[in-house]
C-alpha positions as CSV (number, residue, x, y, z in Angstrom):
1,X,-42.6,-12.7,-6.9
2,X,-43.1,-14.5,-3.5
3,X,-41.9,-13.7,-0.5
4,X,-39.6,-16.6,-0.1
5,X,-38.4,-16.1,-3.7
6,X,-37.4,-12.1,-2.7
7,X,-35.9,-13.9,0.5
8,X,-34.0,-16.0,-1.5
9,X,-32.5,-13.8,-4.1
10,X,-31.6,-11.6,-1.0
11,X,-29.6,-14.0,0.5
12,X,-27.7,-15.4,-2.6
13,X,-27.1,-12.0,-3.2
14,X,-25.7,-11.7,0.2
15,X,-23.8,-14.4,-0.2
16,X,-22.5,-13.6,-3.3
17,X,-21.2,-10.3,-2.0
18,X,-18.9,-11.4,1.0
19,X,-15.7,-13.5,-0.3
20,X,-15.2,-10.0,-2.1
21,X,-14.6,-8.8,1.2
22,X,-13.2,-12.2,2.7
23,X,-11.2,-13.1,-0.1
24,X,-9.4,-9.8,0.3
25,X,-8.1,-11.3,3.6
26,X,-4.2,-12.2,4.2
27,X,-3.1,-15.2,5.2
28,X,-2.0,-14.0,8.7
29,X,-0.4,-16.3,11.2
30,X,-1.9,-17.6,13.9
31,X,-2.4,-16.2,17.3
32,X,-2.1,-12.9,18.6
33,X,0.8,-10.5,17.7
34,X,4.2,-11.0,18.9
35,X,5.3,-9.0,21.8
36,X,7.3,-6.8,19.9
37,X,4.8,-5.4,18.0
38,X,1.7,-5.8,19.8
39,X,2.5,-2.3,21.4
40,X,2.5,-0.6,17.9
41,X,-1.4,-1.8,17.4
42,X,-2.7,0.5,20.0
43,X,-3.1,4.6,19.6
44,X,-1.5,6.5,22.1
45,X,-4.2,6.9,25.3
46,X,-4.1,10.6,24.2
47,X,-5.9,9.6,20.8
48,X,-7.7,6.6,21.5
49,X,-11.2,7.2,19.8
50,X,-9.6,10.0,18.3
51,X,-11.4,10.4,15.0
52,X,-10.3,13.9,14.3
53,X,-12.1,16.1,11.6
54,X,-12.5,13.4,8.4
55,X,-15.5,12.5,7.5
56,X,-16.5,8.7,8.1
57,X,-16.0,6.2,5.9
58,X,-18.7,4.4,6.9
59,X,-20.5,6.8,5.8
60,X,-21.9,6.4,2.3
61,X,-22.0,8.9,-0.2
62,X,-25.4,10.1,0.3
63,X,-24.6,10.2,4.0
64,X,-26.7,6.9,5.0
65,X,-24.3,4.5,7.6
66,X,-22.6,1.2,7.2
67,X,-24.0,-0.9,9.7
68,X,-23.0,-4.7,7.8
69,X,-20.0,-6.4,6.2
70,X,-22.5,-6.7,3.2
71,X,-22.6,-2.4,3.7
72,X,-19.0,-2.1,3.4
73,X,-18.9,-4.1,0.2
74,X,-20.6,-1.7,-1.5
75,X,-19.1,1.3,0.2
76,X,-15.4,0.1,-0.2
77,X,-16.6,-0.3,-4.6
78,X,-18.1,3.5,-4.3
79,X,-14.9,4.9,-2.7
80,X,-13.0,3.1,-5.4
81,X,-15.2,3.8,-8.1
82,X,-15.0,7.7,-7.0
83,X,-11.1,8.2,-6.5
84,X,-10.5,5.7,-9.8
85,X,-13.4,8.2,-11.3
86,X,-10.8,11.2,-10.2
87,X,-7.3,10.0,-10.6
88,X,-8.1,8.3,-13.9
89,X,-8.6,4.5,-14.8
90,X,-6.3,1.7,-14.2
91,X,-5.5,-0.6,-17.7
92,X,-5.9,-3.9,-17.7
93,X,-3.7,-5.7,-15.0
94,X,-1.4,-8.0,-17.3
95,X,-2.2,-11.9,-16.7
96,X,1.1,-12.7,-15.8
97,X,3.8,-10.2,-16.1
98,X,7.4,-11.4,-18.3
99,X,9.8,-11.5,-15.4
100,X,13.4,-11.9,-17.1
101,X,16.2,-13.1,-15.4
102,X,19.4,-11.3,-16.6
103,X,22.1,-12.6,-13.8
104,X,23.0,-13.6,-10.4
105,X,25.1,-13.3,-7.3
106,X,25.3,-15.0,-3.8
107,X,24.7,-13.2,-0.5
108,X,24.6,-14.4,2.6
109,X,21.8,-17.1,2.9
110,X,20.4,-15.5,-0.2
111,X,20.8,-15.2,-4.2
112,X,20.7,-11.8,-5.4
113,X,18.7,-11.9,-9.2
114,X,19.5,-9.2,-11.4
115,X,15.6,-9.0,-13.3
116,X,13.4,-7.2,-16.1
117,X,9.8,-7.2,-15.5
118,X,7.4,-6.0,-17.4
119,X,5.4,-3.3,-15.7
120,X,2.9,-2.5,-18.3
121,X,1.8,-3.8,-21.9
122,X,4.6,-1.7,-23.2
123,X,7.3,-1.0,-20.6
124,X,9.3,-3.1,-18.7
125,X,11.2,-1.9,-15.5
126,X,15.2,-3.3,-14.2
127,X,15.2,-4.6,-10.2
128,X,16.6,-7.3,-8.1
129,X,15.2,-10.4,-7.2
130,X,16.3,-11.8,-3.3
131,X,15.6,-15.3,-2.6
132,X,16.1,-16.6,0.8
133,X,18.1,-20.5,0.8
134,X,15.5,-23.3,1.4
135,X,12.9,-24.8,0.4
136,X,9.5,-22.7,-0.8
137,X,6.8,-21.4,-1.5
138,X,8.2,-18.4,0.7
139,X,6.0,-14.8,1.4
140,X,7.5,-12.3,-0.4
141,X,7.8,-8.1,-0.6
142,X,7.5,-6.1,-3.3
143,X,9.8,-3.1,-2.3
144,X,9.6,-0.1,-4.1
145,X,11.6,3.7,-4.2
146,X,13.1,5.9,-6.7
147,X,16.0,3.5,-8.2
148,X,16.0,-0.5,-7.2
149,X,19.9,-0.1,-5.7
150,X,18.9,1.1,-2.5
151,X,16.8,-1.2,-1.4
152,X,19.3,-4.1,-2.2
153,X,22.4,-2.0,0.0
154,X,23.8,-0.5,-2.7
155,X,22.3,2.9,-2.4
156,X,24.2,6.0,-0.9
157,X,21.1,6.3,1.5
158,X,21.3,4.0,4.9
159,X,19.1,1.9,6.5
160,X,16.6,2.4,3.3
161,X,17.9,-1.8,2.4
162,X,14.6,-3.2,2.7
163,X,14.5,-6.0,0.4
164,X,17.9,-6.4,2.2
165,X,16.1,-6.9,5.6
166,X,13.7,-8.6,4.4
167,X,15.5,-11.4,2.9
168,X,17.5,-12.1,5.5
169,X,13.6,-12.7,7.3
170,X,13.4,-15.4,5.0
171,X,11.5,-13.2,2.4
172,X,11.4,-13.3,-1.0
173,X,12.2,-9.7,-2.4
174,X,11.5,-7.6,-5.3
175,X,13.3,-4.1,-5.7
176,X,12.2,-2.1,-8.7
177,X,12.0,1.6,-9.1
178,X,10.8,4.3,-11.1
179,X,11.0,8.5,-11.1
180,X,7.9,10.1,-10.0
181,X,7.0,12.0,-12.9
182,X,6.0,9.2,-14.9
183,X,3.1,9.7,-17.5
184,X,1.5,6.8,-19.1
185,X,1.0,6.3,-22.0
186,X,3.1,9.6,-22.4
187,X,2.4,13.2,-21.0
188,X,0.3,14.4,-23.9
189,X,-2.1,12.1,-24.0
190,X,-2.3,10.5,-20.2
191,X,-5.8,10.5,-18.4
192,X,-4.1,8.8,-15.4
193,X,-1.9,10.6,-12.5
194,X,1.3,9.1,-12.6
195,X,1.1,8.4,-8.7
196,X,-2.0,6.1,-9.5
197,X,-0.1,4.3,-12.5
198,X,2.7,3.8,-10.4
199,X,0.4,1.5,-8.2
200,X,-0.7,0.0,-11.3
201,X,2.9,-0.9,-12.0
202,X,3.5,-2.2,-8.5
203,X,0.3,-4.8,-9.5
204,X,2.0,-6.1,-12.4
205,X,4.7,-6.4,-9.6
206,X,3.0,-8.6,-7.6
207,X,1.4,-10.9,-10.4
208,X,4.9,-11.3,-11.5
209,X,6.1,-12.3,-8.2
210,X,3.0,-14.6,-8.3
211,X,3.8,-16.7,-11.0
212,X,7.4,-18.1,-9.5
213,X,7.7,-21.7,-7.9
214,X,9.4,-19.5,-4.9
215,X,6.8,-17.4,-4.0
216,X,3.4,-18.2,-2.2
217,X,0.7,-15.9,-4.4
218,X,-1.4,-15.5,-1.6
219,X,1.5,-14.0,1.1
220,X,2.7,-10.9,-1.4
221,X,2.5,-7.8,0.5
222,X,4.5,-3.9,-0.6
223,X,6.8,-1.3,1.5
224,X,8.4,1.7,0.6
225,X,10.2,4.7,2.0
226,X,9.1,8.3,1.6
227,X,8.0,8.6,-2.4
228,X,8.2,5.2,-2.4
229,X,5.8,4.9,0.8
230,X,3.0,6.7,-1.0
231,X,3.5,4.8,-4.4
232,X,2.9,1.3,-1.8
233,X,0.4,2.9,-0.1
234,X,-2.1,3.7,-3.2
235,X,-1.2,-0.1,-4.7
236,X,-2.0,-1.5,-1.4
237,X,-4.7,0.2,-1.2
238,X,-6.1,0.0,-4.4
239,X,-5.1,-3.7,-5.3
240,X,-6.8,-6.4,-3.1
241,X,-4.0,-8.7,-4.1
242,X,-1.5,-7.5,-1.4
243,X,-1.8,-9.1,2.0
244,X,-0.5,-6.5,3.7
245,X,1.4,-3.5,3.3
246,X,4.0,-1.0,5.2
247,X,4.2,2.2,4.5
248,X,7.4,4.1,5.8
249,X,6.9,7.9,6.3
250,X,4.9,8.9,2.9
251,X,2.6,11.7,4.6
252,X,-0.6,8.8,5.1
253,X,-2.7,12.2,5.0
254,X,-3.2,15.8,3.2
255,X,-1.0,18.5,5.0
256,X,-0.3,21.4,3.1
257,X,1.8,22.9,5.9
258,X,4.4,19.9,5.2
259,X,6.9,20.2,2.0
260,X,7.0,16.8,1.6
261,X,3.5,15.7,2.0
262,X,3.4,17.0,-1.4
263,X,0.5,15.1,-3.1
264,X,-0.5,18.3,-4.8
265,X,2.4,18.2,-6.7
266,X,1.9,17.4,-10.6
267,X,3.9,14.1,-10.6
268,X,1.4,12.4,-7.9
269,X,-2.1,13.8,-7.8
270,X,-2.2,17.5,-9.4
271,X,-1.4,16.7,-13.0
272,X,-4.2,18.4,-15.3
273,X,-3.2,18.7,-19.3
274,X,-2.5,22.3,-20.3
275,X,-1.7,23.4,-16.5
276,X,1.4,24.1,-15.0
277,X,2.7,25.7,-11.4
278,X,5.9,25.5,-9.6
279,X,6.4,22.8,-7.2
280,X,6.3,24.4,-3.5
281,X,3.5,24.5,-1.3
282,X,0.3,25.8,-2.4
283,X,-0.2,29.3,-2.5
284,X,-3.0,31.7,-4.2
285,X,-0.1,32.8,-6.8
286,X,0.7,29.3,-6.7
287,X,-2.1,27.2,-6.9
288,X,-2.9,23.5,-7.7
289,X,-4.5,21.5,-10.3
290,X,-5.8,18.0,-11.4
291,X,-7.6,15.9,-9.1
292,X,-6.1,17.0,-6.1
293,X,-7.7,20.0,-6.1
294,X,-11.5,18.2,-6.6
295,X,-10.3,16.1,-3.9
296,X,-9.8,19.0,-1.6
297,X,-12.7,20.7,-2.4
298,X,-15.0,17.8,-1.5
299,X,-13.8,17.2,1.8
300,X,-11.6,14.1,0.4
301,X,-8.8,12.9,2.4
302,X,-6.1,9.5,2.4
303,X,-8.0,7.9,5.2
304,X,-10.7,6.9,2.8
305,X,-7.9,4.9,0.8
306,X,-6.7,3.4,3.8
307,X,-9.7,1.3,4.9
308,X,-10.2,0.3,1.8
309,X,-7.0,-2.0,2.9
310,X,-9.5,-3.5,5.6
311,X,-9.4,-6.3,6.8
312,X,-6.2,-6.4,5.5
313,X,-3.2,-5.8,8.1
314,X,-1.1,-2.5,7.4
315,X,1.6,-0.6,9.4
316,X,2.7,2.8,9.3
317,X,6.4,3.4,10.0
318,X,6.1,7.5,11.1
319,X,8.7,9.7,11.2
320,X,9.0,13.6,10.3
321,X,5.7,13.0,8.3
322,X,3.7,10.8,9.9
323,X,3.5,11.9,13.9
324,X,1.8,10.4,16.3
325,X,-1.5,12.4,15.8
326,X,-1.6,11.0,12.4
327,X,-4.2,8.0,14.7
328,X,-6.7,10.6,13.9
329,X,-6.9,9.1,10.8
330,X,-5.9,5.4,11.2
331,X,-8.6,4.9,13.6
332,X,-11.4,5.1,10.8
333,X,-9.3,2.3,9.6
334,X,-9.9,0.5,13.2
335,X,-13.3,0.8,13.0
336,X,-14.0,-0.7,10.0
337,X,-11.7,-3.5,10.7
338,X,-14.3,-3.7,13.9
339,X,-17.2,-3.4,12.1
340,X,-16.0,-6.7,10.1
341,X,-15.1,-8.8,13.3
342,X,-10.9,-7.8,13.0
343,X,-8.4,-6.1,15.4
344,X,-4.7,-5.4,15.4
345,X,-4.8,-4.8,11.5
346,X,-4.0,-1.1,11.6
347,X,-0.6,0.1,13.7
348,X,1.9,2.8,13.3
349,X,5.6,3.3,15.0
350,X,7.1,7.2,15.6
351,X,10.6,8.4,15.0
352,X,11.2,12.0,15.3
353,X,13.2,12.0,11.9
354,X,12.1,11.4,8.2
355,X,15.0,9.0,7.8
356,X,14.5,5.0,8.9
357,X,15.9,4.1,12.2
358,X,17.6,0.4,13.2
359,X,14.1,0.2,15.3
360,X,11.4,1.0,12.8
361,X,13.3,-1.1,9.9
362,X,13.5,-4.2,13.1
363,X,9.8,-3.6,13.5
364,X,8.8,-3.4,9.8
365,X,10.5,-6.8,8.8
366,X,8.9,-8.3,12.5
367,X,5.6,-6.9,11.3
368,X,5.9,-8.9,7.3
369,X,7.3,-12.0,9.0
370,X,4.5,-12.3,11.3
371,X,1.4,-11.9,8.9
372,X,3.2,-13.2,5.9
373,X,4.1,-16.0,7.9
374,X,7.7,-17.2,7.3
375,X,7.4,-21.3,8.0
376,X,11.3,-21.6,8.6
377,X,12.8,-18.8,11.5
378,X,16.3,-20.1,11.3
379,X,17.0,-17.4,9.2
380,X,16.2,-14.5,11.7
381,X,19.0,-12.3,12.2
């Protein structure tokens, strides 16, 4: 083969390889980030550059560096490939997702949707369905927790109303929910953690959302609260399809000194057929299964998930789980966004409780209306 031939081949191949990484990009707005949340975008002075003790994702496997967005490509397919390898494969995403509409109600500058949609080739799931007056295609939010209520207002929980905030953004808003221990297709026979197939379902979420006249496919992005902040963070993370992503107070990394950062636990990540122990922190007469424990045993950590969401904007809102020092691991986030020519993608805000404050839930719905770009503001409240 000649040289220009080998050149050639090269650069198609090049070519070939970068809208997988480009075509993961939201559409963001324009300019730089609004006041309020520009702040939230930087670390702390006292972590700046901060890369604690995880290993690099830039790093590939064998250890060789990422110096190119062309690297990165293939890095970001061999972390997938290795925690899909671990948790257990995905099934086929459903084309477009049945999305049933079962009734309605007005709110304020908004019609509340009663909806079934289906979730998986067998199972549907109950939710809500906000739609902001006006005219479309608007973003929209998939919002996700343990039951669909909450999210809408009608929960015994407060400030957990997200699709609730979000609407009133002008937001289109999907609130399902599910229970954690969820094994697909049922417990005897599932290869797949249920946290993982719960980011599956969340997919089919957002490919239902996709196919409505109200609802721009390309601005769809996910939030949750506590359980439900890990279930958004692993679809975000996992499904290119979500522009962006917030994740309020889910634990964004292993700690096995924190309760609730409880991915060990065999309704997330622990699950192994045949095995059982009783949920707590680990323990030596206590200990844990599944692929968690591989993952812990290799060195394997939630940062590696989280630049996979690169360039792809996210935000943390922290609280009991989440500190400050938690920008040990978002900044491996940072610098891959650097590495492929982005900034202000990756930012996090602090509360010292696990529960949602007025501010984090102001700066959450700030941070979806900026980068999913609401056309018509008339609606903020």
């Amino acid at each position: 083969m000649s040289t220009f031939r080998r050149f050639r081949l090269a650069a198609l191949s090049l070519v070939a390889a970068l809208p997988l990484i480009w075509d993961a990009a939201p559409l963001t707005a324009e300019g730089p980030l609004p006041a309020k949340l520009a702040p939230y975008f930087r670390p702390p002075e006292k972590f700046a550059d901060d890369l604690g003790g995880y290993r690099s994702p830039l790093l590939f496997a064998d250890g060789s560096p990422v110096r190119t967005a062309a690297d990165w490509d293939k890095r970001r397919r061999e972390i997938r490939k290795e925690w899909f390898d671990l948790m257990g494969p995905w099934p086929p995403a459903l084309d477009k997702p049945k999305i049933e509409f079962l009734g309605q109600e007005r709110g304020d500058g908004f019609t509340n949707h009663r909806v079934r949609v289906q979730v998986a080739p067998d199972r549907t799931t109950d939710g809500y369905l906000l739609v902001p007056d006006g005219k479309g295609p608007f973003g929209a939010v998939v919002v996700v927790f343990y039951e669909p209520e909450t999210a809408i207002g009608k929960g015994k929980a407060p400030r957990r109303d997200f699709a609730l905030q979000l609407v009133k953004h002008g937001l289109v808003a999907l609130s399902v929910g599910g229970a954690p221990e969820t094994y697909y297709p049922d417990k005897a026979t599932c290869k797949l953690q249920p946290l993982s197939y719960h980011a599956y379902e969340a997919t089919n979420c957002r490919k239902a959302l996709a196919t409505l006249p109200q609802v721009d496919p390309k601005r769809i992005g996910i939030t949750g609260h506590s359980y439900g902040g890990k279930w958004a963070m692993f679809a975000s993370c996992l499904d290119d399809g979500f522009a962006c992503a917030a994740w309020s107070d889910p634990g964004i990394v292993f700690d096995e000194n924190r309760s609730n950062v409880n991915y060990w636990e065999t309704w997330y990540l622990g699950f192994e057929p045949g095995k059982a122990r009783k949920p707590g922190v680990p323990k030596p007469d206590n200990p844990v299964f599944g692929p968690y424990r591989k993952m812990r045993e290799t060195g394997r950590d939630l940062h590696e998930l989280h630049a996979l969401m690169a360039p792809r904007p996210f935000l943390v809102s922290g609280g009991s789980e989440d500190p400050p020092e938690r920008w040990r691991a978002l900044n491996h986030s940072v610098a891959v966004n650097k590495l492929l020519g982005f900034s202000d993608r990756v930012g996090m805000t602090n509360r010292p409780t696990h529960d949602p404050t007025d501010e984090s839930n102001e700066v959450l719905c700030l941070f979806f209306e900026h980068f999913l770009r609401v056309a018509d503001t008339s609606r903020r409240h």
